[in-house]
KOLGU-4560 file (N, C-alpha, C; in nm, 3 decimals, padded with zeros to 5 digits):
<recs>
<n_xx: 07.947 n_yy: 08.721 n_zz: 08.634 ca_xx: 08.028 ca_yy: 08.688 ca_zz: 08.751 c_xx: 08.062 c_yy: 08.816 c_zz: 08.826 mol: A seq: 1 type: UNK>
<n_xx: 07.995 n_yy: 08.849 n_zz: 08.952 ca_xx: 08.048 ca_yy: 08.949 ca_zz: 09.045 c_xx: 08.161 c_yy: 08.926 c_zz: 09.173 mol: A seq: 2 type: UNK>
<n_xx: 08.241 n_yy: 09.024 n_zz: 09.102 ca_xx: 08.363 ca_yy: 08.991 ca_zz: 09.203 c_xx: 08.377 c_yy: 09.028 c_zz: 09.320 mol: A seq: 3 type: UNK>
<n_xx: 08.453 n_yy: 08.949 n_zz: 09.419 ca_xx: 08.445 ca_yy: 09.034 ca_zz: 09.553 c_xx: 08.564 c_yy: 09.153 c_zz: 09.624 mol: A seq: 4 type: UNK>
<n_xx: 08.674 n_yy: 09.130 n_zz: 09.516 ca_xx: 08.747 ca_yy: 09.206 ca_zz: 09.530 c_xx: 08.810 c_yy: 09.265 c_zz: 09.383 mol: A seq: 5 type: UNK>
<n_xx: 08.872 n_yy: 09.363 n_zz: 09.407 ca_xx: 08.967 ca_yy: 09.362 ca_zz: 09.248 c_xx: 09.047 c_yy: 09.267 c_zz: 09.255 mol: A seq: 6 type: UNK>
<n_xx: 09.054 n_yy: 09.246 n_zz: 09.122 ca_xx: 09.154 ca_yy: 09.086 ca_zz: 09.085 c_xx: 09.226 c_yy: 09.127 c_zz: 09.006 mol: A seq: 7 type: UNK>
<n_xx: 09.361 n_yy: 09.060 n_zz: 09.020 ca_xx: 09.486 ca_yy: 09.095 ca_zz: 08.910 c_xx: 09.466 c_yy: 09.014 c_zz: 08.831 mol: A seq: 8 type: UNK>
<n_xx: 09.520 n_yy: 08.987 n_zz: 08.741 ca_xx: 09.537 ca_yy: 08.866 ca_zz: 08.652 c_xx: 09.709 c_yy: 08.858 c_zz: 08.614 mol: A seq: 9 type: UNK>
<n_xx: 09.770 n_yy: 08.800 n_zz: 08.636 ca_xx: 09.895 ca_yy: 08.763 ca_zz: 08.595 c_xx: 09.946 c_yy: 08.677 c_zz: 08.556 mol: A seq: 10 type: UNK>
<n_xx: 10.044 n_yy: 08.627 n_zz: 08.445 ca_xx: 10.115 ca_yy: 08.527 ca_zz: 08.401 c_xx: 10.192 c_yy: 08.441 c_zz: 08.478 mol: A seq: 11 type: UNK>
<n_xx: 10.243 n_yy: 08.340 n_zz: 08.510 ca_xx: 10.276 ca_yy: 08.282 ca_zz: 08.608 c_xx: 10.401 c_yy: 08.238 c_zz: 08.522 mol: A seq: 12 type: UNK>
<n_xx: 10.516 n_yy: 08.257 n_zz: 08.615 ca_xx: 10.666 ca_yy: 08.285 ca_zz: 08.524 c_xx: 10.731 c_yy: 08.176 c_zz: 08.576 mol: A seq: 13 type: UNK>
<n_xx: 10.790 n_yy: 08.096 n_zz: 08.544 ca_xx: 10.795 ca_yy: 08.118 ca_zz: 08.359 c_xx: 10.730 c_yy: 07.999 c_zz: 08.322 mol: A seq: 14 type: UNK>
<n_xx: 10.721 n_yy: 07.995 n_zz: 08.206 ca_xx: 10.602 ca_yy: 07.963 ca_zz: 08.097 c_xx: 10.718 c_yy: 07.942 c_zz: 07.964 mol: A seq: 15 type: UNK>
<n_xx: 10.624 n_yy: 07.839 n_zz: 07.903 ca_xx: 10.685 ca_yy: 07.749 ca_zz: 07.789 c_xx: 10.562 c_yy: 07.845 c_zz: 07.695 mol: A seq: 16 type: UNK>
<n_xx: 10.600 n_yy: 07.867 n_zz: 07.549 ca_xx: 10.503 ca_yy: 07.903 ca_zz: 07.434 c_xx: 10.557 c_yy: 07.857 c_zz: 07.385 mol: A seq: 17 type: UNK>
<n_xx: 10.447 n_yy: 07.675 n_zz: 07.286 ca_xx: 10.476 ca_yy: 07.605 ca_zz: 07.211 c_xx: 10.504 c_yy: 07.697 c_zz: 07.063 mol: A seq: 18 type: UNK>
<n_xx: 10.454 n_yy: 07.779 n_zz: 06.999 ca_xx: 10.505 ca_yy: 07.852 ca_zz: 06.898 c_xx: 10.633 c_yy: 07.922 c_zz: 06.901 mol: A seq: 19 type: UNK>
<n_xx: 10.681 n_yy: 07.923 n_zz: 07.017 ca_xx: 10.816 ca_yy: 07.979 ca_zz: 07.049 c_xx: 10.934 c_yy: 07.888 c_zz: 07.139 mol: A seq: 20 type: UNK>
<n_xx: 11.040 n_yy: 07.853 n_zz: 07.104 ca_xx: 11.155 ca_yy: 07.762 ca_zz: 07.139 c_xx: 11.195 c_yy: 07.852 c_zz: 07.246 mol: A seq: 21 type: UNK>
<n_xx: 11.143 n_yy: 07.781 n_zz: 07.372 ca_xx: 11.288 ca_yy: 07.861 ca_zz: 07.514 c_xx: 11.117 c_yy: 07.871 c_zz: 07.633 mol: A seq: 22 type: UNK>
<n_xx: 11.190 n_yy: 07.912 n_zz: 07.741 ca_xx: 11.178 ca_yy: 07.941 ca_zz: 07.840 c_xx: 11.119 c_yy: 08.110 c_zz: 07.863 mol: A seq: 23 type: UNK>
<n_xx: 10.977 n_yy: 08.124 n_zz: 07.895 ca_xx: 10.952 ca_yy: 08.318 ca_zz: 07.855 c_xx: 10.937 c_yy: 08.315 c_zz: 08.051 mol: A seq: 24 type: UNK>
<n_xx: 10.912 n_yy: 08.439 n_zz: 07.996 ca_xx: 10.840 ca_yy: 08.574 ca_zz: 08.148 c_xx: 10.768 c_yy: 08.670 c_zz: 08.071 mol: A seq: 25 type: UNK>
<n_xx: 10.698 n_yy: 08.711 n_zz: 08.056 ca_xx: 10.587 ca_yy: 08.844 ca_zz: 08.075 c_xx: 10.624 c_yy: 08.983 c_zz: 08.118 mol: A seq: 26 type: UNK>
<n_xx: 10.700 n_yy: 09.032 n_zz: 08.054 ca_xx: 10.805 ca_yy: 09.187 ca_zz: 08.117 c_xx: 10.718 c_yy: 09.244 c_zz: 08.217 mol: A seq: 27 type: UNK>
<n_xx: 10.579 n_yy: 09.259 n_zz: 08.121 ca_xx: 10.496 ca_yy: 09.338 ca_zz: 08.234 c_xx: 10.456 c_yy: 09.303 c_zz: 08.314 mol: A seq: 28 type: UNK>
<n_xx: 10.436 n_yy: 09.190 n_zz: 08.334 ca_xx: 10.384 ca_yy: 09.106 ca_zz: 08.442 c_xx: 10.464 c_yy: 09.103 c_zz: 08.544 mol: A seq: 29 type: UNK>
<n_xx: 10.619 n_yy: 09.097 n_zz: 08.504 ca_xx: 10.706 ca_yy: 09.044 ca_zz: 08.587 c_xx: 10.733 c_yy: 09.256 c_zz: 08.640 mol: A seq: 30 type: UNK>
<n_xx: 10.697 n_yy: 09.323 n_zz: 08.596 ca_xx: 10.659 ca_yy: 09.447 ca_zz: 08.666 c_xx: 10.552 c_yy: 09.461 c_zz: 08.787 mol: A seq: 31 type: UNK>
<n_xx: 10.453 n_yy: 09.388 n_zz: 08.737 ca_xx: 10.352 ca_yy: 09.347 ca_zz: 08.831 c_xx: 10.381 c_yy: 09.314 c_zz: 08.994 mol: A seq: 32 type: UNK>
<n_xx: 10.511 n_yy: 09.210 n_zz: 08.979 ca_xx: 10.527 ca_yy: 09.094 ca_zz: 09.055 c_xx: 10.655 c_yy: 09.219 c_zz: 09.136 mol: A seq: 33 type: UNK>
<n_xx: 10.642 n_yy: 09.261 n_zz: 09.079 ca_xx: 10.773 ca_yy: 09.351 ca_zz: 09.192 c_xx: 10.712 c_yy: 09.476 c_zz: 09.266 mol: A seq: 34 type: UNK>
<n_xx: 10.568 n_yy: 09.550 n_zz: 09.186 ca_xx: 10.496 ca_yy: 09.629 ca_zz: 09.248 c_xx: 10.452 c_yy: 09.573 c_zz: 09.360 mol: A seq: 35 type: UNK>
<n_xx: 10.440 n_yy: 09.387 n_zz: 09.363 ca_xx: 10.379 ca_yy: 09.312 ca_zz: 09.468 c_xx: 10.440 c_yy: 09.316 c_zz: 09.564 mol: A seq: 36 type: UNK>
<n_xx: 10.545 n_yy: 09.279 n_zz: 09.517 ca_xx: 10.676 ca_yy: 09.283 ca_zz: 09.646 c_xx: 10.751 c_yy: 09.432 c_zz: 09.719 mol: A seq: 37 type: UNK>
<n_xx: 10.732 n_yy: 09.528 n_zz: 09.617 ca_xx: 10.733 ca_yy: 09.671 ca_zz: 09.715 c_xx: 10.596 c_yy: 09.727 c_zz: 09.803 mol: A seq: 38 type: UNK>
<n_xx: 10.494 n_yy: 09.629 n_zz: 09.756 ca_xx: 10.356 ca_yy: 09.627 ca_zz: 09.853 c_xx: 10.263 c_yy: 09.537 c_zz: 09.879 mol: A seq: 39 type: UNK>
<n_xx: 10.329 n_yy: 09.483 n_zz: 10.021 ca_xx: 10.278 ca_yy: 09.324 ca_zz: 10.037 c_xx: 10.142 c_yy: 09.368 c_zz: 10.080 mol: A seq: 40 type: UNK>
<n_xx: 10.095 n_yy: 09.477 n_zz: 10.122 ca_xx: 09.940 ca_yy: 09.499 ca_zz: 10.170 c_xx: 09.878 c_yy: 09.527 c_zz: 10.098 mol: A seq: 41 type: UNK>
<n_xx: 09.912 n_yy: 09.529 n_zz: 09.967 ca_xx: 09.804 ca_yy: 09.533 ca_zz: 09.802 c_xx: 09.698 c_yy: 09.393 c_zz: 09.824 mol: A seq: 42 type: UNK>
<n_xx: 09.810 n_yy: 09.250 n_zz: 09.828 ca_xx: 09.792 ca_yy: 09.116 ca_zz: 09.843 c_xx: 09.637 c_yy: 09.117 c_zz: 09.965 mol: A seq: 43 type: UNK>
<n_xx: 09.638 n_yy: 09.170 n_zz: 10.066 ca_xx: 09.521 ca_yy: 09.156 ca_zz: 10.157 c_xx: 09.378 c_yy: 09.254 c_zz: 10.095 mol: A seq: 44 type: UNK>
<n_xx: 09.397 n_yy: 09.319 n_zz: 09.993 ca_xx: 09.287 ca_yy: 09.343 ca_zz: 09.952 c_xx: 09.269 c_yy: 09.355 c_zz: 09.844 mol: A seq: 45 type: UNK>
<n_xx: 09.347 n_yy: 09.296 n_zz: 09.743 ca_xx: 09.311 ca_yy: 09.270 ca_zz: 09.612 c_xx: 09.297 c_yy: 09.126 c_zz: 09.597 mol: A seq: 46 type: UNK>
<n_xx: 09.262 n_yy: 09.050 n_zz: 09.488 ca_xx: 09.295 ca_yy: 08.888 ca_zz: 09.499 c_xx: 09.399 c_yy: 08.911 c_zz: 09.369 mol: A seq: 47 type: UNK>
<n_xx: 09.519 n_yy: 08.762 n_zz: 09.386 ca_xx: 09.579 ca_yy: 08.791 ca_zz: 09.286 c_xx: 09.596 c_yy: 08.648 c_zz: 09.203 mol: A seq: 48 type: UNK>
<n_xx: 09.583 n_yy: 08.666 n_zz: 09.084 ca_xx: 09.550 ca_yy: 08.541 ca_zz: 09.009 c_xx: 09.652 c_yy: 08.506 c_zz: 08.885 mol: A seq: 49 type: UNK>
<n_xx: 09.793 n_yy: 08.393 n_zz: 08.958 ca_xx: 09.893 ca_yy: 08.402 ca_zz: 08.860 c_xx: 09.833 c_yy: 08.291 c_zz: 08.787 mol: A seq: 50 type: UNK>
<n_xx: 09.806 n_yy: 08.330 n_zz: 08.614 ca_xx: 09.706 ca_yy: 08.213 ca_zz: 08.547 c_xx: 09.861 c_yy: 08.165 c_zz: 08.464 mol: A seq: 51 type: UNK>
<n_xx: 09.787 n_yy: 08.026 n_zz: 08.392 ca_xx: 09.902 ca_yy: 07.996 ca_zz: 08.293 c_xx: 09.904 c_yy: 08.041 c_zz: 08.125 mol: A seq: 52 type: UNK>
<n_xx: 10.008 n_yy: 08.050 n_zz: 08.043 ca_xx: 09.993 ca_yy: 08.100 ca_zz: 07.950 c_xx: 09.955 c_yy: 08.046 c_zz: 07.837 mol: A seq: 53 type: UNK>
<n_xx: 09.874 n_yy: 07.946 n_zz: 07.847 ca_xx: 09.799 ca_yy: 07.859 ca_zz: 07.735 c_xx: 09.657 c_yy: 07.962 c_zz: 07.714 mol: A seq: 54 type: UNK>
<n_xx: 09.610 n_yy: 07.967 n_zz: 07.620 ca_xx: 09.486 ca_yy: 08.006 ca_zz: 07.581 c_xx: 09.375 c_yy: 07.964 c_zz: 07.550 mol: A seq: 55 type: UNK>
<n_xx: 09.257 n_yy: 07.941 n_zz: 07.571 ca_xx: 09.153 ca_yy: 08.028 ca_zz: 07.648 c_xx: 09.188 c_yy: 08.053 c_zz: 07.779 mol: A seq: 56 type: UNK>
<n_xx: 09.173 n_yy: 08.185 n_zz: 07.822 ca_xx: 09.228 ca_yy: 08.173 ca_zz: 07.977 c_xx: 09.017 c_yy: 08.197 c_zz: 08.043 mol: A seq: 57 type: UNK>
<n_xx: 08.931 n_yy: 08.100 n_zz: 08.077 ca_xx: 08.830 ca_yy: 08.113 ca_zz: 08.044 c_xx: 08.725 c_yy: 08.221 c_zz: 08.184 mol: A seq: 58 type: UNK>
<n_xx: 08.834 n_yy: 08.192 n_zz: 08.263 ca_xx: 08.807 ca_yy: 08.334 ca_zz: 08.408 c_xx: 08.782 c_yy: 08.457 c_zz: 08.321 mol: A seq: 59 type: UNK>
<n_xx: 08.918 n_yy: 08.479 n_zz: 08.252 ca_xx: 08.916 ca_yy: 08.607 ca_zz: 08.230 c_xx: 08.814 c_yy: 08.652 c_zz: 08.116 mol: A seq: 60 type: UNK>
<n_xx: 08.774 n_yy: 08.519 n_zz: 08.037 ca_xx: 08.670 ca_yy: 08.562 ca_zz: 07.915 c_xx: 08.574 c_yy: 08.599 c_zz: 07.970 mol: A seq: 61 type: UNK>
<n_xx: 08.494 n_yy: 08.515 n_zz: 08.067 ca_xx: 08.397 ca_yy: 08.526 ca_zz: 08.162 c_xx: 08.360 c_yy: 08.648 c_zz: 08.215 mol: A seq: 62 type: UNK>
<n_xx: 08.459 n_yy: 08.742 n_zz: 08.256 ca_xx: 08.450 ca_yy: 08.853 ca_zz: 08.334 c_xx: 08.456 c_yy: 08.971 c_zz: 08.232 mol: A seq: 63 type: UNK>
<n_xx: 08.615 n_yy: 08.962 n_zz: 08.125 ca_xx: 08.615 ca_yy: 09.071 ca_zz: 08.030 c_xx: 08.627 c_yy: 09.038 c_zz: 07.860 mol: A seq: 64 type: UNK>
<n_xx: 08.552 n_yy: 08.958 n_zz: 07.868 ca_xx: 08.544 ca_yy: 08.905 ca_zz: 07.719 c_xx: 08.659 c_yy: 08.843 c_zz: 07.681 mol: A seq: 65 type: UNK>
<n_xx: 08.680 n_yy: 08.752 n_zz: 07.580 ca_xx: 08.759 ca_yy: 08.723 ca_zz: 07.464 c_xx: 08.854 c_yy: 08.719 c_zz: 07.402 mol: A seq: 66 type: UNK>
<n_xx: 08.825 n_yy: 08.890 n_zz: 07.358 ca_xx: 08.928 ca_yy: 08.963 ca_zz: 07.305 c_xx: 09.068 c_yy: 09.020 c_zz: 07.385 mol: A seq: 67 type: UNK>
<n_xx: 09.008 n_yy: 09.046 n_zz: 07.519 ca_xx: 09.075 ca_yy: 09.067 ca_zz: 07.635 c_xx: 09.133 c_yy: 09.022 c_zz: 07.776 mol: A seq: 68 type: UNK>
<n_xx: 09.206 n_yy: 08.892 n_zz: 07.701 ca_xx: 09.288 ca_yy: 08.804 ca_zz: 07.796 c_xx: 09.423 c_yy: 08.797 c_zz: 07.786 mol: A seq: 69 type: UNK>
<n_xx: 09.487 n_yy: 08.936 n_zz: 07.762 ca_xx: 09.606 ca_yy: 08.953 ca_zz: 07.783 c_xx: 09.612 c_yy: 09.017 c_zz: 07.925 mol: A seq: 70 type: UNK>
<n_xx: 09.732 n_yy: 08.948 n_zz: 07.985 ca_xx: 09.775 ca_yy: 09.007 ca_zz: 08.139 c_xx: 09.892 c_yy: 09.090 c_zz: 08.088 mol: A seq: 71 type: UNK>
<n_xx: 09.963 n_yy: 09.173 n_zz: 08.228 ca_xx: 09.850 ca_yy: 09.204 ca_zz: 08.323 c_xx: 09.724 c_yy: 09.239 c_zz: 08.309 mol: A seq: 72 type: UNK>
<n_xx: 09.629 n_yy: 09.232 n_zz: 08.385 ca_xx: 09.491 ca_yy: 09.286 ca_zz: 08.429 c_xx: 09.383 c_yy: 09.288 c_zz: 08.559 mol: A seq: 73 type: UNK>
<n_xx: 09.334 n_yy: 09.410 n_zz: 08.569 ca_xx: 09.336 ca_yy: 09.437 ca_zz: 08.689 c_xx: 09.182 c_yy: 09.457 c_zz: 08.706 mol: A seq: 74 type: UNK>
<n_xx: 09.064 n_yy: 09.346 n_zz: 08.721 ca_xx: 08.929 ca_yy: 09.395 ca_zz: 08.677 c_xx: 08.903 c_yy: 09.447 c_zz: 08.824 mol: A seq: 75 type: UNK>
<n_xx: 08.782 n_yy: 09.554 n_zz: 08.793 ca_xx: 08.738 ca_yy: 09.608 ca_zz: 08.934 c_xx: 08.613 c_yy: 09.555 c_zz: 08.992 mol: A seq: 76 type: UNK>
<n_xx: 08.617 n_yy: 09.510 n_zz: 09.126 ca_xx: 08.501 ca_yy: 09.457 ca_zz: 09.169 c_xx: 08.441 c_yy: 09.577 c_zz: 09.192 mol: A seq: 77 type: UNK>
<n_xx: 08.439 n_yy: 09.738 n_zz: 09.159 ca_xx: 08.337 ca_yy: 09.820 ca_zz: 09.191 c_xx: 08.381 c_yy: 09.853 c_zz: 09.076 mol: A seq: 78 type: UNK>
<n_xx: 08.279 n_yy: 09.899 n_zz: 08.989 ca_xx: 08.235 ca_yy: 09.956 ca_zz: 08.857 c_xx: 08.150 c_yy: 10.107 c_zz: 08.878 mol: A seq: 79 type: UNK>
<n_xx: 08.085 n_yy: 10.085 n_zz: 08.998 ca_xx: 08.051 ca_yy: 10.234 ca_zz: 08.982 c_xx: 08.145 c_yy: 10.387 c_zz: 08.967 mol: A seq: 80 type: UNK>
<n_xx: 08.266 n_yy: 10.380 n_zz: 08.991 ca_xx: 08.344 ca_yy: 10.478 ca_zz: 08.993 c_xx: 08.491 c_yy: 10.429 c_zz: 08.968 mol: A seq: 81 type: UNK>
<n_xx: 08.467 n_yy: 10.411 n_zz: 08.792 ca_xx: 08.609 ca_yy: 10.341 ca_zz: 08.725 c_xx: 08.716 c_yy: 10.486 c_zz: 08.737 mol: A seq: 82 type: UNK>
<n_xx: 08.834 n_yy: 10.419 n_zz: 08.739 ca_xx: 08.944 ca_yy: 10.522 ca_zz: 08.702 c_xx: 08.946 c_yy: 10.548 c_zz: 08.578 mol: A seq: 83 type: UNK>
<n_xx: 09.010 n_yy: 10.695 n_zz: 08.568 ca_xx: 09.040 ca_yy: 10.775 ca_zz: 08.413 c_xx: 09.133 c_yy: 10.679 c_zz: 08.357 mol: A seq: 84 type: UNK>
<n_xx: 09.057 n_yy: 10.650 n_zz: 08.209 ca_xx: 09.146 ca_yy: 10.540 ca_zz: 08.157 c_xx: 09.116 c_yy: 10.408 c_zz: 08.161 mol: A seq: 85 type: UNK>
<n_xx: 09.037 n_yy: 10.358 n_zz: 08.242 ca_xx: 08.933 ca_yy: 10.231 ca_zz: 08.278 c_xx: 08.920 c_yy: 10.193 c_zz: 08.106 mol: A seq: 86 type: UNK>
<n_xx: 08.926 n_yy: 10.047 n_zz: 08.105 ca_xx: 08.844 ca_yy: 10.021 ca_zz: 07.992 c_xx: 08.738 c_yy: 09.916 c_zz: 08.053 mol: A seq: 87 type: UNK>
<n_xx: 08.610 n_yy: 09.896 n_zz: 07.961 ca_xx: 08.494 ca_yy: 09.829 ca_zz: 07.989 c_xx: 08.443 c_yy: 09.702 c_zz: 07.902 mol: A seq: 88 type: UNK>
<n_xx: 08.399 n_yy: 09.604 n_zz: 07.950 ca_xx: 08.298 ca_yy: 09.543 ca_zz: 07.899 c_xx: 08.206 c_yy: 09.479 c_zz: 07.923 mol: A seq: 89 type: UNK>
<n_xx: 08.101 n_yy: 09.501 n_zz: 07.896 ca_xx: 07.971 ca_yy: 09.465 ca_zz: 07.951 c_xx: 07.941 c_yy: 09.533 c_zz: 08.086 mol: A seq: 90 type: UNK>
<n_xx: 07.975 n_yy: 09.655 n_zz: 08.141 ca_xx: 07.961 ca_yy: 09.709 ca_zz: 08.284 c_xx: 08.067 c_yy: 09.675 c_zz: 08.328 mol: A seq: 91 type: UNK>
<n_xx: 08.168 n_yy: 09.612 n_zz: 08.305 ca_xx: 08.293 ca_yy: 09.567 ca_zz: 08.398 c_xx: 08.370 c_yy: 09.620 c_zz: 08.389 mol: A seq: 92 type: UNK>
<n_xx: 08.481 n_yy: 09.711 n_zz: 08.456 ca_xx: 08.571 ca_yy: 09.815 ca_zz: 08.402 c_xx: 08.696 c_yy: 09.720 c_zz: 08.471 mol: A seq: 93 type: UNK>
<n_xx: 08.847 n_yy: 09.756 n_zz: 08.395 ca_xx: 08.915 ca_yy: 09.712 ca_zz: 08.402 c_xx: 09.044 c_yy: 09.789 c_zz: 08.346 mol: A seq: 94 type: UNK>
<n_xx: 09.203 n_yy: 09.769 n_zz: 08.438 ca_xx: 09.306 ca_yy: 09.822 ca_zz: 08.350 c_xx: 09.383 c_yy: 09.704 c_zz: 08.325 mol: A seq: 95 type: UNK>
<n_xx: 09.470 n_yy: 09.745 n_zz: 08.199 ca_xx: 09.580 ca_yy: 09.680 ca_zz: 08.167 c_xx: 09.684 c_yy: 09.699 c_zz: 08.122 mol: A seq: 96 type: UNK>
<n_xx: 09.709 n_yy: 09.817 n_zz: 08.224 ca_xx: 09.868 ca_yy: 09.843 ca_zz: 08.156 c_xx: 09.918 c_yy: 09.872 c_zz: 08.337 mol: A seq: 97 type: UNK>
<n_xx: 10.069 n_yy: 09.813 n_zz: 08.314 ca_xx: 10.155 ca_yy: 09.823 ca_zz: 08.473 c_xx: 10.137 c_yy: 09.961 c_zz: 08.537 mol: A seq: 98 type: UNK>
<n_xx: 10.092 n_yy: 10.081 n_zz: 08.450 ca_xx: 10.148 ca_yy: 10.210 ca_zz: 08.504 c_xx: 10.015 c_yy: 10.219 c_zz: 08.576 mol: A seq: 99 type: UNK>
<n_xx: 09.906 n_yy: 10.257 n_zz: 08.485 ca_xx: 09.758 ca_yy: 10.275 ca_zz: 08.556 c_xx: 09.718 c_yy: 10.214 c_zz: 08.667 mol: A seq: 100 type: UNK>
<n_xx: 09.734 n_yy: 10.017 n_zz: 08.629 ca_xx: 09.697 ca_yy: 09.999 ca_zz: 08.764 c_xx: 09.796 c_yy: 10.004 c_zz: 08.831 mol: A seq: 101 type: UNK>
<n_xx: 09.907 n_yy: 10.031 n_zz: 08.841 ca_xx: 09.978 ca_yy: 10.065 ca_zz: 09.012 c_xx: 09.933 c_yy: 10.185 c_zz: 09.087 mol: A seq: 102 type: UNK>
<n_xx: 09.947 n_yy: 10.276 n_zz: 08.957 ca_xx: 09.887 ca_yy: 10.418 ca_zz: 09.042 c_xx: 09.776 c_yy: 10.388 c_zz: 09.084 mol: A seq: 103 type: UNK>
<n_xx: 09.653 n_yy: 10.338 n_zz: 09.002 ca_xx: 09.505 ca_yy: 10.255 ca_zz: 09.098 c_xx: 09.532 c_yy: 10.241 c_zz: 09.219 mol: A seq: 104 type: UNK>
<n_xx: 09.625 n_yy: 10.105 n_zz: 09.197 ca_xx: 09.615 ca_yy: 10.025 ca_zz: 09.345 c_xx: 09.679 c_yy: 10.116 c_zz: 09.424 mol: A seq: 105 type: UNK>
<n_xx: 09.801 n_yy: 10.208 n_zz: 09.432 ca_xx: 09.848 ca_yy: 10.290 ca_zz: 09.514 c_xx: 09.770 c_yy: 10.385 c_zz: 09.569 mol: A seq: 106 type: UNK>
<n_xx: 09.654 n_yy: 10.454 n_zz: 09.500 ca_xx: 09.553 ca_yy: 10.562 ca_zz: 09.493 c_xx: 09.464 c_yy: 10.515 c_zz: 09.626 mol: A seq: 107 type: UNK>
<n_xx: 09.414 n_yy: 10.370 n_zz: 09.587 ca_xx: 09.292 ca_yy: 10.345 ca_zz: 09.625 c_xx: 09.352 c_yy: 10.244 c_zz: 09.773 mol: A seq: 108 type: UNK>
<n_xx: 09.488 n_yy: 10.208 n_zz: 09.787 ca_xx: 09.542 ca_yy: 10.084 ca_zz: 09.900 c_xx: 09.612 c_yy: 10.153 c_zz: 09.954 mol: A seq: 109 type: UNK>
<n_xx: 09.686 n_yy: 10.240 n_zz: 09.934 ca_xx: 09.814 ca_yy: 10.297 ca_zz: 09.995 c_xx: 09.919 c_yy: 10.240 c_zz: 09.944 mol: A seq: 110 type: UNK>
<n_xx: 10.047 n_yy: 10.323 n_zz: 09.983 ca_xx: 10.185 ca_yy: 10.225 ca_zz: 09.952 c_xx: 10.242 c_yy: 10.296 c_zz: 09.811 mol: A seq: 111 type: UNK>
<n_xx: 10.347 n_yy: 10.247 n_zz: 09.748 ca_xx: 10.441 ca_yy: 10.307 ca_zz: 09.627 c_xx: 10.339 c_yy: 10.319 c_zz: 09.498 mol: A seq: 112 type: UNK>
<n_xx: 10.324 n_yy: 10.405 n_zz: 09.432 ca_xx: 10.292 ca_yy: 10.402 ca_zz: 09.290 c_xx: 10.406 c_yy: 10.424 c_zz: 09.205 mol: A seq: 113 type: UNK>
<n_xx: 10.445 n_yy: 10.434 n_zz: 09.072 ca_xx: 10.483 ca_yy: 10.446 ca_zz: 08.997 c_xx: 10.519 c_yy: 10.562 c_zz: 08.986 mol: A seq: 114 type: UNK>
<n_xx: 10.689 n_yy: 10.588 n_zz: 08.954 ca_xx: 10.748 ca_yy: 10.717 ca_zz: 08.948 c_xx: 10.732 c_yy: 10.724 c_zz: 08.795 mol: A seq: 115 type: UNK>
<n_xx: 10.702 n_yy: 10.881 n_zz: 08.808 ca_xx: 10.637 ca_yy: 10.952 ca_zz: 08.627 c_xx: 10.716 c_yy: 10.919 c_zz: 08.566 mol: A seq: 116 type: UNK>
</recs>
């Protein structure tokens, strides 16, 4: 599957986990969702994909395997020139942690990154 833009992947809040009694959010995710909102012009050139928290999430197997369907995640529709720190699979590079890809998306969109 070739993408046409970078895609986020995010948890969609809030969310029931039948192994767990109550009402969740996704800390990091919900980090995500506020990087969104200090930069609404991320939204016009990334796509952003709030999934639900049942498992197989089968987009994301599709694109980065399996093993790697925890959100956030941020796959890159250009692979030729991953960021330091990129992880891969199958040619597909991808981050998943709040800090990397904000500085990404800040690097590469403009707008706030992440204070050190």
């Amino acid at each position: 599957m070739k993408l046409a833009r970078d895609t986020l992947f995010i948890l969609r809040a809030p969310f029931e986990d039948a192994a767990l009694d109550g009402t969740w959010f996704c800390t990091s995710c919900a980090t995500m969702e506020g990087a969104l909102l200090a930069n609404p012009h991320w939204a016009t050139h990334i796509e952003v994909k709030r999934m639900p928290f049942p498992r197989p999430r089968h987009e994301m197997i599709a694109l980065i395997g399996e093993e790697n369907q925890s959100m956030p995640a941020l796959v890159l529709a250009d692979s030729s020139k991953p960021p330091e720190g990129a992880k891969q699979f199958e040619g597909v590079y991808y981050l998943d942690e709040p800090k990397p890809i904000t500085r990404y998306l800040a690097a590469t969109y403009g707008g706030a990154g992440p204070h050190p």
